[in-house]
LONU-764546 format. One record per residue: residue number from 1; x, y, z of N, C-alpha, C in turn. Coordinates in nm, 3 decimals. Layout:
% LONU-764546
+-----+---------+---------+---------+---------+---------+---------+---------+---------+---------+
:  nr :     n_u :     n_v :     n_w :    ca_u :    ca_v :    ca_w :     c_u :     c_v :     c_w :
+-----+---------+---------+---------+---------+---------+---------+---------+---------+---------+
: NUM :       X :       Y :       Z :       X :       Y :       Z :       X :       Y :       Z :
...
+-----+---------+---------+---------+---------+---------+---------+---------+---------+---------+
END
This chain:
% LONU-764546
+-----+---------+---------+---------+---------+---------+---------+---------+---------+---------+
:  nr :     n_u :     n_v :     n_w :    ca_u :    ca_v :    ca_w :     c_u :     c_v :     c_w :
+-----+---------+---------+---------+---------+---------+---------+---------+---------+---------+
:   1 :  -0.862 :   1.987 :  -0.397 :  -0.923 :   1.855 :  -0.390 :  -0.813 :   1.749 :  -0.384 :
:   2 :  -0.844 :   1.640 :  -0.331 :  -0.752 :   1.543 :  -0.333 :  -0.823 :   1.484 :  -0.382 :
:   3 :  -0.688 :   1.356 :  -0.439 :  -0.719 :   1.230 :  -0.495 :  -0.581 :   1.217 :  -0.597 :
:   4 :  -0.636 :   1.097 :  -0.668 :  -0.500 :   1.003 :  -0.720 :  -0.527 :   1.033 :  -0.868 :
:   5 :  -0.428 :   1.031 :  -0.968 :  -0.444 :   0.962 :  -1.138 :  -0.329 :   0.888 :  -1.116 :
:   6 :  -0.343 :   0.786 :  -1.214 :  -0.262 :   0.669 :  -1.295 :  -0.218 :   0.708 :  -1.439 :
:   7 :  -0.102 :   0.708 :  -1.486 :  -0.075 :   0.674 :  -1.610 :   0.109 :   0.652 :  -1.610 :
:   8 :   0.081 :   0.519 :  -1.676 :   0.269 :   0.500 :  -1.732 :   0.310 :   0.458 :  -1.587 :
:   9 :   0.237 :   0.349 :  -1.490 :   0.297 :   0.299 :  -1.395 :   0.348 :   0.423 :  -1.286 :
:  10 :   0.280 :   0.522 :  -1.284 :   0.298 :   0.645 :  -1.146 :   0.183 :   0.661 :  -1.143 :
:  11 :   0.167 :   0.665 :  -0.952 :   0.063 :   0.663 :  -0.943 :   0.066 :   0.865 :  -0.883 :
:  12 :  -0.011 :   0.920 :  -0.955 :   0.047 :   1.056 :  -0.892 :  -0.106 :   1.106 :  -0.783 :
:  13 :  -0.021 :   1.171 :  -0.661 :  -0.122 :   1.206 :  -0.541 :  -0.153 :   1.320 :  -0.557 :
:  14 :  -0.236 :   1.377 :  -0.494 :  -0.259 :   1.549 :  -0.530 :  -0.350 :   1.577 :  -0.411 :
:  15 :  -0.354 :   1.732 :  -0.385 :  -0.410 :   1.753 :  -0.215 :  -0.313 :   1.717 :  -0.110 :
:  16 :  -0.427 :   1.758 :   0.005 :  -0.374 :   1.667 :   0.174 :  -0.432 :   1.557 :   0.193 :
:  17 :  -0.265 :   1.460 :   0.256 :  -0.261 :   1.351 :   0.296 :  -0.302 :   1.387 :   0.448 :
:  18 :  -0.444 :   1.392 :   0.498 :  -0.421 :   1.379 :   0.644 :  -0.545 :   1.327 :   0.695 :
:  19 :  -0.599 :   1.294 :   0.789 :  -0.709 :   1.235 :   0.888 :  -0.806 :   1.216 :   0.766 :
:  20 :  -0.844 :   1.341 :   0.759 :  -0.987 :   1.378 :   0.646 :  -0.958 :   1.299 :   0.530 :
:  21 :  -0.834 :   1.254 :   0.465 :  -0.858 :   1.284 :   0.339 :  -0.768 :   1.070 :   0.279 :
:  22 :  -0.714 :   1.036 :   0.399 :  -0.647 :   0.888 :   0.351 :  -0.740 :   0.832 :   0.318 :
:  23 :  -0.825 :   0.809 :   0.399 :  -0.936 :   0.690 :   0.390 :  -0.979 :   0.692 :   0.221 :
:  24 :  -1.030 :   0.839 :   0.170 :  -1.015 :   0.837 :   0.010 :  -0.923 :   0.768 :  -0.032 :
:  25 :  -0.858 :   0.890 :  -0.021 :  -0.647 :   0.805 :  -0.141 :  -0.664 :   0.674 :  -0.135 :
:  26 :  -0.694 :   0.611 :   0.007 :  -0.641 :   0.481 :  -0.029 :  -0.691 :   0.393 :  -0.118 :
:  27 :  -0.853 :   0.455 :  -0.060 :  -0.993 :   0.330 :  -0.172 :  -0.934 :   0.410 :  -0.255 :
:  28 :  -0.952 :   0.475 :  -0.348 :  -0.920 :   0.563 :  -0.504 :  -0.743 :   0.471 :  -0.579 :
:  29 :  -0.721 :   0.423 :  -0.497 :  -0.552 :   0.380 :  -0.503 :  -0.551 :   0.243 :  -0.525 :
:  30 :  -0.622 :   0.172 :  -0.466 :  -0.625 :   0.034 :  -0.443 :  -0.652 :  -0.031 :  -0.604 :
:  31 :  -0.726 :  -0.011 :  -0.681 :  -0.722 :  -0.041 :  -0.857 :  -0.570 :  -0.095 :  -0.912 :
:  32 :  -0.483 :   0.028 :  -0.845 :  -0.373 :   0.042 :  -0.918 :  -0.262 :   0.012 :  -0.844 :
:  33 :  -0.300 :  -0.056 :  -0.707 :  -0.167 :  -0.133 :  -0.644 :  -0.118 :  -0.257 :  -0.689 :
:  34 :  -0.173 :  -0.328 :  -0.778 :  -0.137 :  -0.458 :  -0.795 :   0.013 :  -0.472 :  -0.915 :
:  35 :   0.002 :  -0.296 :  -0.975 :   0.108 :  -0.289 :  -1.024 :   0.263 :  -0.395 :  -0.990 :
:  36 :   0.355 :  -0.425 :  -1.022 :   0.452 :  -0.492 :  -1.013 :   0.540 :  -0.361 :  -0.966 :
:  37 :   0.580 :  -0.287 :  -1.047 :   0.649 :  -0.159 :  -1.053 :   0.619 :  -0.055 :  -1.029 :
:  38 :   0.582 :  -0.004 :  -0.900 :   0.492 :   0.110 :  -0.885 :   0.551 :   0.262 :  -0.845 :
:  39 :   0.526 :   0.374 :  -0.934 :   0.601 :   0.496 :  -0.852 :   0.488 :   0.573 :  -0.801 :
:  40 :   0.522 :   0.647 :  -0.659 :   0.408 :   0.700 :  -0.612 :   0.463 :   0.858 :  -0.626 :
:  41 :   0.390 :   0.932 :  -0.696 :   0.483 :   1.076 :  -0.738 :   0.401 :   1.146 :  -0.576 :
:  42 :   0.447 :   1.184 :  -0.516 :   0.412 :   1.275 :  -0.366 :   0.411 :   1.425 :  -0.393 :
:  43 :   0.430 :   1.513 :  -0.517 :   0.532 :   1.599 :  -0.556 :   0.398 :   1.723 :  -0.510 :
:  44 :   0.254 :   1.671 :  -0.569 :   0.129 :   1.714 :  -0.519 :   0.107 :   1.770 :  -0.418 :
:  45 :   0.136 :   1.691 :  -0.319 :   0.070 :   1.691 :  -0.162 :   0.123 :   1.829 :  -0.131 :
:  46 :   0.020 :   1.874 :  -0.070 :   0.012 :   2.000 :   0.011 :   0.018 :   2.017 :   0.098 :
:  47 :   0.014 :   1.927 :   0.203 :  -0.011 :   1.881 :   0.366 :  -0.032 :   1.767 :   0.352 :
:  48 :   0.048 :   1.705 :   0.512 :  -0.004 :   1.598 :   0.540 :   0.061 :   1.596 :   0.658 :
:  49 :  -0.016 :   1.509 :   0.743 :   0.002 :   1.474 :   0.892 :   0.029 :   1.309 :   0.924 :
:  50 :   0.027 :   1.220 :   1.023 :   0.077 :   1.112 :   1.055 :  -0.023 :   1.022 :   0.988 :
:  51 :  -0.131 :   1.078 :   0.954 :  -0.228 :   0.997 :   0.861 :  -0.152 :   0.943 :   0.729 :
:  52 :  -0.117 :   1.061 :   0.670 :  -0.019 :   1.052 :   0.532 :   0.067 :   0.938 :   0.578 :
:  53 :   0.129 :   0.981 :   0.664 :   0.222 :   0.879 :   0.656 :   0.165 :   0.718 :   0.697 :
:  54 :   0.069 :   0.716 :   0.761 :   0.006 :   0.604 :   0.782 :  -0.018 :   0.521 :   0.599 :
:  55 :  -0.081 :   0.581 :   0.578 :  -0.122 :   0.572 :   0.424 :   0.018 :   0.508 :   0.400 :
:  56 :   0.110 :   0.596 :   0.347 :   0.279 :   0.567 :   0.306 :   0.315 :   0.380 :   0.346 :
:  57 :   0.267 :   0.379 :   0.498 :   0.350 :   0.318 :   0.540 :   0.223 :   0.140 :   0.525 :
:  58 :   0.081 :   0.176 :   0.469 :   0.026 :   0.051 :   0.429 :   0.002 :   0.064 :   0.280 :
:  59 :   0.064 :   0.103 :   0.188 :   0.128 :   0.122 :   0.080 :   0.232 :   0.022 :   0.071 :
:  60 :   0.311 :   0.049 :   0.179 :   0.495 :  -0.031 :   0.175 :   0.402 :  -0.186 :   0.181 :
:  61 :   0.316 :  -0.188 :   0.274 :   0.264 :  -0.313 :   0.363 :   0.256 :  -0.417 :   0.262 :
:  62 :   0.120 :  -0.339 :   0.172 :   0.063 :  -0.383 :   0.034 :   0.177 :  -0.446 :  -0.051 :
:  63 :   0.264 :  -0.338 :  -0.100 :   0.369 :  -0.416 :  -0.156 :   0.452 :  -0.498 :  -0.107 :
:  64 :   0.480 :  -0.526 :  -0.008 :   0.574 :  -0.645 :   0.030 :   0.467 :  -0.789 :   0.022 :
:  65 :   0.331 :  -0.714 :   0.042 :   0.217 :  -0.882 :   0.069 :   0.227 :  -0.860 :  -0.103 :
:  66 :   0.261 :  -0.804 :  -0.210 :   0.232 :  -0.874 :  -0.345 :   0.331 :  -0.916 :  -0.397 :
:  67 :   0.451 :  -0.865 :  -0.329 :   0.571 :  -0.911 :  -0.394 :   0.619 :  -0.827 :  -0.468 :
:  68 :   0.619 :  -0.651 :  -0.436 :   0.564 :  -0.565 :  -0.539 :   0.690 :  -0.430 :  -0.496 :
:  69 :   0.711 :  -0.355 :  -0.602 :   0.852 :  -0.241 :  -0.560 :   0.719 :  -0.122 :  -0.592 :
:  70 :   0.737 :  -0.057 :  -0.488 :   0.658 :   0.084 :  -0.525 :   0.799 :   0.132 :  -0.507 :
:  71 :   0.777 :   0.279 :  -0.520 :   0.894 :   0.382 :  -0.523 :   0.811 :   0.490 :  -0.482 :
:  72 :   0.857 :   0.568 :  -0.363 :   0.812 :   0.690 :  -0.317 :   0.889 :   0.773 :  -0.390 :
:  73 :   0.872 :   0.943 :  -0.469 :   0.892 :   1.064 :  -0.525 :   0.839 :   1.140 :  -0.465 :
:  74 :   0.952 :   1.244 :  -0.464 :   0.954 :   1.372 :  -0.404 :   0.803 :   1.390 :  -0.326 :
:  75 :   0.882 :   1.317 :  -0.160 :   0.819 :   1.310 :  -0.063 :   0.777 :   1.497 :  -0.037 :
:  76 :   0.697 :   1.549 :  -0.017 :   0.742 :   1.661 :   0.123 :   0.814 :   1.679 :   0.204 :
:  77 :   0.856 :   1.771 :   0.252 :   0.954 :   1.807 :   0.348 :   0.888 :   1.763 :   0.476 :
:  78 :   0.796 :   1.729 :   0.460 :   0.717 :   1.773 :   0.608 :   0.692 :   1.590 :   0.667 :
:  79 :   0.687 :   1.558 :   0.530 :   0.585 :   1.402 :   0.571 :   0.746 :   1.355 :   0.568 :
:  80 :   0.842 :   1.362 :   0.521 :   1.010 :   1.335 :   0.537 :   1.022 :   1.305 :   0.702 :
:  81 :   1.011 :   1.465 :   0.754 :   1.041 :   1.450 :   0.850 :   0.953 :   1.394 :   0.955 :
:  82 :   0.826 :   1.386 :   0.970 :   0.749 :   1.230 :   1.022 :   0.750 :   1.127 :   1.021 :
:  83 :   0.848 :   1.072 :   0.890 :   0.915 :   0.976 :   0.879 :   1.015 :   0.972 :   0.928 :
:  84 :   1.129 :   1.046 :   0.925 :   1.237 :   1.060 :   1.035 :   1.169 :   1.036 :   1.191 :
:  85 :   1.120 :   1.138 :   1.238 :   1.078 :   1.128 :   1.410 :   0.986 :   0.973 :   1.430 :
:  86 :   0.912 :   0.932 :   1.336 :   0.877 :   0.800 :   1.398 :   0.954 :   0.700 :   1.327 :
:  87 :   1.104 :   0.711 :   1.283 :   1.155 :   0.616 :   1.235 :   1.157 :   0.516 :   1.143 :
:  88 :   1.056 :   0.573 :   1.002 :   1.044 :   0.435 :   0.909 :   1.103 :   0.512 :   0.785 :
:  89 :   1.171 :   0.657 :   0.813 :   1.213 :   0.674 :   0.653 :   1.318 :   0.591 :   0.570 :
:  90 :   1.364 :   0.497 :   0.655 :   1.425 :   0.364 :   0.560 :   1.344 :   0.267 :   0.530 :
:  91 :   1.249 :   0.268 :   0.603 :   1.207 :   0.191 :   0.516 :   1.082 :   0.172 :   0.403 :
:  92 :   1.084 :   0.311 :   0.402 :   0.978 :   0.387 :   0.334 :   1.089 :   0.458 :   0.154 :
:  93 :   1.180 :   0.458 :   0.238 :   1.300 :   0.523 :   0.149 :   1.229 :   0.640 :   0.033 :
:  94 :   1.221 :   0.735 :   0.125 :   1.168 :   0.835 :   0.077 :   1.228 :   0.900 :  -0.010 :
:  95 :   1.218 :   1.015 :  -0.151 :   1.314 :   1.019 :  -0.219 :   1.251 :   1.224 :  -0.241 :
+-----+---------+---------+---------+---------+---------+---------+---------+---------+---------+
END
């Protein structure tokens, strides 16, 4: 199953990030973006496709419109390198 918990300012993901499954994460997520300091633990994810990273990358969006530091954790190998081939793993600064 996917979906999100909160506690201690990480927001931790669990499941696949892909087509089927962002549109959740994101509504389920949105409570807990207004954070100031936000870590997004990725360590969960099982899959994910350009959706995931879509997600990832209006995550970053969110925080720059609040004025806000998320921190991506132990991305996947996989959603890494989707970030590499379409070019935003700087600025996603995947970890």
């Amino acid at each position: 199953m996917t979906g999100v918990s909160f506690a201690d300012n990480v927001l931790k993901v669990e499941g696949d990030l892909t087509l089927a499954s962002v549109t959740a994460v994101l509504k389920q997520s949105k409570k807990f973006l207004s954070s100031n300091d936000l870590t997004i633990d990725l360590s969960d994810v099982k899959h994910s496709d350009s959706a995931g990273l879509a997600l990832l990358c209006e995550w970053r969006r969110e925080a720059g419109r609040l004025g806000a530091t998320y921190r991506f954790l132990h991305a996947p190998s996989q959603l890494c390198k989707l970030a590499t081939l379409s070019r935003v793993n700087t600025l996603l600064n995947l970890e």
